[in-house]
LOGU-635876 format. One record per residue (C-alpha): z, x, y; residue in one letter. Coordinates in steps of 0.05 Angstrom, whole numbers, padded with zeros to 5 digits, always signed. Layout:
BEGIN
ZXYA;...
***
This chain:
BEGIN
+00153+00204-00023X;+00089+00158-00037X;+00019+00160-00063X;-00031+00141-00020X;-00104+00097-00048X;-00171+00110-00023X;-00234+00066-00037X;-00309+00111-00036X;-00377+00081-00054X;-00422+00121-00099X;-00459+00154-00107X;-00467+00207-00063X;-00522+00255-00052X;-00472+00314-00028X;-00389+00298-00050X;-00347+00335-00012X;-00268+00358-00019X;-00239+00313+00026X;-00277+00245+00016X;-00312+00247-00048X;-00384+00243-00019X;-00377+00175+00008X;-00344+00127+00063X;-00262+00134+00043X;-00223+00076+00069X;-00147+00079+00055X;-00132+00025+00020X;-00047+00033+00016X;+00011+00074+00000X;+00051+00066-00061X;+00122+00080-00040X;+00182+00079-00093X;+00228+00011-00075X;+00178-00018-00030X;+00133-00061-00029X;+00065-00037-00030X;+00035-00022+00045X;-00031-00054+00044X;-00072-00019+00098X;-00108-00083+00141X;-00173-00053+00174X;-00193-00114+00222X;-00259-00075+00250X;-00282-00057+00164X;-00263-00133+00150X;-00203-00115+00112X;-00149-00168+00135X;-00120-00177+00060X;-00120-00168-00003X;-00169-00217-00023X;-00211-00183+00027X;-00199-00114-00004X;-00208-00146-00075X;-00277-00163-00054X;-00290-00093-00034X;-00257-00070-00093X;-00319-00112-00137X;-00372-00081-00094X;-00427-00042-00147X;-00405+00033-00139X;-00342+00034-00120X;-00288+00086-00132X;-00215+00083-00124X;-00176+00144-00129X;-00094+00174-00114X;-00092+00223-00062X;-00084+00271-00126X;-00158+00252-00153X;-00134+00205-00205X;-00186+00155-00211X;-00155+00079-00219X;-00204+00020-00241X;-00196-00046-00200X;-00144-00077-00254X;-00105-00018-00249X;-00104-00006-00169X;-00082-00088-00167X;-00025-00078-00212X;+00000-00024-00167X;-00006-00071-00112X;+00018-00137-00152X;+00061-00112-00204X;+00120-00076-00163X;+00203-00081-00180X;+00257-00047-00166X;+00323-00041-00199X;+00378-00034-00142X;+00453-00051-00148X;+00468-00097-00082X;+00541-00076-00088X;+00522+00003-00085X;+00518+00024-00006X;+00444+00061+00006X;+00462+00134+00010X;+00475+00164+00077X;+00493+00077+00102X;+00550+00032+00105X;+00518-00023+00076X;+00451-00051+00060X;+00457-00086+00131X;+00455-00021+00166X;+00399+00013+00124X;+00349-00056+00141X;+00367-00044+00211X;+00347+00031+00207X;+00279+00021+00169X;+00256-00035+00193X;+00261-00070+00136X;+00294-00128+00087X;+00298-00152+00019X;+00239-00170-00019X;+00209-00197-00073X;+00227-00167-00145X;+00283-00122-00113X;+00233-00083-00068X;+00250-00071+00004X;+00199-00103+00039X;+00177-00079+00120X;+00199-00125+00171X;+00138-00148+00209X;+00137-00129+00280X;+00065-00144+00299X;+00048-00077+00300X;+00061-00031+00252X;+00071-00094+00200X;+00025-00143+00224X;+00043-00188+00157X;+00070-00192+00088X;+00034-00213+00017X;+00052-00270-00016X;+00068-00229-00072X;+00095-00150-00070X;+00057-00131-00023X;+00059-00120+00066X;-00003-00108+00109X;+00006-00051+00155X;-00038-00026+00211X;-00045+00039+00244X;-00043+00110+00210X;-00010+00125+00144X;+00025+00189+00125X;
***
């Protein structure tokens, strides 16, 4: 279970439901014990997170949770920056032999702060953050 970001631009003559009124870009996904998935959006310019920091600044812009909270830029970056998780090594994942098998299923590997972190693949993880955070491409769910 996660919480997924958008970024809008108001104002907008005619909000709807589903996007505010505006342009919604998905910014990430907040998952507990990862790292935060940092959606990259090569043809919107959005290649990192100084790139989405810049859009962040841009006069009129919104960022909300897929719940309608509404986050101001300081806030959405600490989600993004400020991740850690508190895991016992020694404890097996549940349902996996080890923490060797678990990396193996998910695609992933230790990270930074005790968050798992996504093992880039050039596809689906084209790249992680120098900090808690990966870039990932494609569709989010």
């Amino acid at each position: 279970m996660g919480t997924n970001y958008y970024w809008t631009e108001e104002p907008c003559p005619s909000p709807c439901k589903h996007c505010d009124g505006g342009d919604r870009l998905h910014i990430g996904k907040s998952s507990g014990g990862w790292c935060f998935s940092l959606h990259v959006i090569p043809y919107e310019g959005l290649n990192s997170l100084g790139d989405w920091a810049a859009k962040f600044a841009v006069p009129g812009s919104r960022i909300t949770d897929e719940y309608g909270g509404v986050l101001s830029t300081e806030e959405m970056m600490r989600v993004i920056t400020e991740r850690s998780n508190i895991k016992d090594e020694d404890v097996k994942p549940y349902g996996y032999s080890s923490w060797a098998e678990f990396h193996l299923h998910n695609g992933s590997k230790p990270g930074p702060n005790g968050c798992l972190r996504h093992k880039v693949d050039g596809v689906h993880c084209v790249g992680n953050g120098d900090g808690t955070w990966d870039y990932i491409s494609g569709e989010f769910s």
